[in-house]
C-alpha positions as CSV (number, residue, x, y, z in Angstrom):
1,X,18.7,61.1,10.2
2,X,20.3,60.8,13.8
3,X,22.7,63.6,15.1
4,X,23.9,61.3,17.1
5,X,27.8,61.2,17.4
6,X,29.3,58.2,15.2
7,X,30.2,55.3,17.8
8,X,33.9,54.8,17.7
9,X,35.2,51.6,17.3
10,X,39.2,50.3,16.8
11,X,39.4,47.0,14.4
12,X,42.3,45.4,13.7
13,X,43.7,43.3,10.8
14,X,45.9,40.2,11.9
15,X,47.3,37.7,9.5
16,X,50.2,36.4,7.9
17,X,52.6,38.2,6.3
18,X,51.9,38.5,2.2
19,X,47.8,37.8,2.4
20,X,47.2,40.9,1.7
21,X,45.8,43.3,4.9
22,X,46.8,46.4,3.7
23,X,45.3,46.1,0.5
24,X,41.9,45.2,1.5
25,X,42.1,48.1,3.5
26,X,43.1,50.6,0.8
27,X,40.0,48.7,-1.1
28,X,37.5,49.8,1.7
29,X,38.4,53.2,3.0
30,X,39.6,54.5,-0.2
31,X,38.2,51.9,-3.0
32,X,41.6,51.9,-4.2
33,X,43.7,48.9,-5.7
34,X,47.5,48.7,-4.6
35,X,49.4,46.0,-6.2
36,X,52.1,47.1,-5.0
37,X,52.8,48.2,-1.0
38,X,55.2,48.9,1.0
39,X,55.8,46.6,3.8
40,X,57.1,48.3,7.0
41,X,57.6,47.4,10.6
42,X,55.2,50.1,12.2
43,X,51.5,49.8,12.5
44,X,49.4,51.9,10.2
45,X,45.7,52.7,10.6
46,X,42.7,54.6,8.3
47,X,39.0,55.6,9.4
48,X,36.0,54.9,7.7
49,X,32.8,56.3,8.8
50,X,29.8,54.4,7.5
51,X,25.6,55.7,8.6
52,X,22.9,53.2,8.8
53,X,19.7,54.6,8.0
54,X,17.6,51.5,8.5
55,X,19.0,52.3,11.9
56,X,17.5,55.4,12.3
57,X,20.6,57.0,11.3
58,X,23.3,55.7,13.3
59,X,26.8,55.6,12.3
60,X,29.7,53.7,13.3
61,X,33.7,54.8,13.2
62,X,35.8,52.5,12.4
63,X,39.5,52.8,13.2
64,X,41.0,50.4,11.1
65,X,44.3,49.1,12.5
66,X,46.9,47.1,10.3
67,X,50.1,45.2,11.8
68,X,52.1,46.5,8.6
69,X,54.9,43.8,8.5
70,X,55.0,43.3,12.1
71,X,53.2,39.6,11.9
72,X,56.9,38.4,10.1
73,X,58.8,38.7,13.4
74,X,55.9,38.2,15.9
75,X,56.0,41.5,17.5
76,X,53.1,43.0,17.4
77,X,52.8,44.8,20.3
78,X,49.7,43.2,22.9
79,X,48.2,46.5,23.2
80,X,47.7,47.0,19.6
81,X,44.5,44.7,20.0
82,X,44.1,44.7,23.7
83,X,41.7,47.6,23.6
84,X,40.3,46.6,20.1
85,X,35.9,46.4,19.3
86,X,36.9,44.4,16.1
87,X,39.4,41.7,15.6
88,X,39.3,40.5,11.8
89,X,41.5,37.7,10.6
90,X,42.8,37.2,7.4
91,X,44.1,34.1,5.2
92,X,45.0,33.5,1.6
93,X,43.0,31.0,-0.1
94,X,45.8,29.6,-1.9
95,X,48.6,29.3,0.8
96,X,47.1,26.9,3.4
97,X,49.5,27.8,6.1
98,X,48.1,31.3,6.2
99,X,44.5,29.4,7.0
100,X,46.5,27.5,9.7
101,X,48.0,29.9,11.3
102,X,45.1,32.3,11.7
103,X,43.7,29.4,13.8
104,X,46.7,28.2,15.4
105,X,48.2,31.5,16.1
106,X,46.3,34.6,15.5
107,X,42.8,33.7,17.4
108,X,44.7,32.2,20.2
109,X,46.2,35.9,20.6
110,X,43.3,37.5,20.4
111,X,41.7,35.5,23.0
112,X,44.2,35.8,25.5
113,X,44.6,39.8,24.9
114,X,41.2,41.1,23.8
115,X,38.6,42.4,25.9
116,X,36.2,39.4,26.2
117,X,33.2,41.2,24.2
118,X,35.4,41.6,21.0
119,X,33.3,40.8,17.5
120,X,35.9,38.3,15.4
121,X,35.5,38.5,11.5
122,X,36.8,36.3,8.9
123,X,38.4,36.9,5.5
124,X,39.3,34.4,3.3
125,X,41.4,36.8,0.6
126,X,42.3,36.3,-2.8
127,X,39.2,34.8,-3.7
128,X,39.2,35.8,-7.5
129,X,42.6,32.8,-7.4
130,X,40.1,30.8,-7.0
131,X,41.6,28.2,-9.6
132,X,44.6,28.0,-6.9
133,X,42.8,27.6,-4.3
134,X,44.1,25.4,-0.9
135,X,41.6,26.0,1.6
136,X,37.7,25.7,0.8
137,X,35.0,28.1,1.4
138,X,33.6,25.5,3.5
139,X,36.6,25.0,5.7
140,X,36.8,29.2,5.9
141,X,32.7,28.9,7.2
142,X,33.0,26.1,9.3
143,X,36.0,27.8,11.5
144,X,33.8,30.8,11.6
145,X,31.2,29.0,12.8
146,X,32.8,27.4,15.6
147,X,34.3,31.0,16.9
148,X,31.3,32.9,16.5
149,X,33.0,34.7,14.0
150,X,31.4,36.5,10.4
151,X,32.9,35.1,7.8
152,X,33.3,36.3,3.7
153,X,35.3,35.6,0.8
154,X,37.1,38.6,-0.4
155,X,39.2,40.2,-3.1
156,X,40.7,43.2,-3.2
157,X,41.6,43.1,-6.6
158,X,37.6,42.4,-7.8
159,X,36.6,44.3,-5.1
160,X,34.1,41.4,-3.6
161,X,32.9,40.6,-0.2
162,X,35.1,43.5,1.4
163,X,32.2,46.2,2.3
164,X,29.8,43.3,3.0
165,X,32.4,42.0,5.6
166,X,32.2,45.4,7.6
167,X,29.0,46.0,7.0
168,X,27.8,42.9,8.8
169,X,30.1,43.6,11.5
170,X,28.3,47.1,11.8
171,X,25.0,45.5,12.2
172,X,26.3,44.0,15.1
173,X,27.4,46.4,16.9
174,X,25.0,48.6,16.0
175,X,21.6,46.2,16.3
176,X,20.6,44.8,19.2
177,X,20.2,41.1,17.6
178,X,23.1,42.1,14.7
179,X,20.4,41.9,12.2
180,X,19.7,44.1,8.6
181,X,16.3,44.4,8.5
182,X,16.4,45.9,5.2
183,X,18.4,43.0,3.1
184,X,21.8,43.2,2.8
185,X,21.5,45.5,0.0
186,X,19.8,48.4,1.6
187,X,20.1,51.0,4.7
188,X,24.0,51.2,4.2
189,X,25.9,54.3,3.1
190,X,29.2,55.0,2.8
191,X,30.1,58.3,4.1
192,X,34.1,59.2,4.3
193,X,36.6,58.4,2.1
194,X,39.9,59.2,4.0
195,X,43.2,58.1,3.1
196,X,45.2,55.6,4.7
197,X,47.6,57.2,7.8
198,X,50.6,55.8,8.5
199,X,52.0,56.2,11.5
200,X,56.0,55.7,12.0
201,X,56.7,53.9,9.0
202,X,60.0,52.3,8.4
203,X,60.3,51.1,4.7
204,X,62.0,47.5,4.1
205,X,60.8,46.9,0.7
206,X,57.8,46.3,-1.5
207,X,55.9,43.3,-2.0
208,X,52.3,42.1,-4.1
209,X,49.8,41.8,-2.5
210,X,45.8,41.2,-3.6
């Protein structure tokens, strides 16, 4: 195992209001379920520390960043992602304007604020409403593919697709080519649970979110 110190990197949520950000969070740093969250107009964040040992034992820090209400009134403040490694942006399978505005809206931002090396994700949320569903995995994939982004489906509520998500953007930063050369089931441990921080909060009321 490395004693090398973790790498530190800041990713940030971006979405719609309502698609559920902060509860695929809670699902990855704490692998809990919140059905109910409060929405507020500060940005929260949580770290998760994650080792690789088919990497000889690197680890990666993520600083996990959520815009916490802030996407409503379009004030999220530039330097919240200016300075951000990871930029991951999530839609709601069943609302189709949440899928359009990710690439009308939220990549646009991110490409005019980023740093020009950031690693782009892709999470189309509430997959286990499938029956309701508005936008196609395919649609989801092909935007991906033409951003160079990662893309999975994901539910917080099933917990599905959410550590496979980060995981694959930890490869790439952490592999030279981005690769797992283990599978996608080995050389990946999870290795702090710490609960979400919020920073500043202001409640304005709760809302479901999956």
């Amino acid at each position: 195992m490395s004693e090398e110190e973790p790498k530190t990197v800041k990713a940030v949520l971006l979405g719609e209001a309502g698609v559920g950000k902060t509860c695929l969070i809670s699902r990855f740093v704490n692998n809990i379920f919140e059905n109910n969250t409060m929405t507020s107009v500060s940005a929260s964040y949580a770290t998760k520390t994650i080792v690789y040992d088919d990497l000889g034992g690197k680890s990666l820090k993520l600083e996990i960043w959520d815009t916490a209400g802030q996407e409503r009134y379009r004030s999220i403040s530039k330097l919240l992602y200016k300075d951000a490694g990871v930029a991951i942006l999530v839609y709601d399978i069943t609302e189709r304007h949440t899928f359009d505005e990710i690439k009308d809206y939220w990549y646009k931002e991110i490409k005019e604020n980023s740093q020009g090396n950031i690693i782009l994700g892709i999470a189309g949320n509430k997959s286990d409403l499938y029956e309701n569903e508005k936008v196609s995995e395919e649609e989801g994939r092909n935007f991906a593919s033409e951003i160079g982004a990662i893309f999975k489906l994901t539910s917080s509520l099933e917990n599905f697709g959410i550590t496979e998500l980060f995981k694959r953007i930890g490869y790439k930063i952490l592999s030279p080519d981005g690769s797992n050369p283990l599978g996608d089931n080995q050389g990946f441990e999870e290795v702090e649970e710490n609960p979400i921080k919020l920073n500043d909060v202001k409640v304005k009321k709760k809302k479901k979110c999956c």
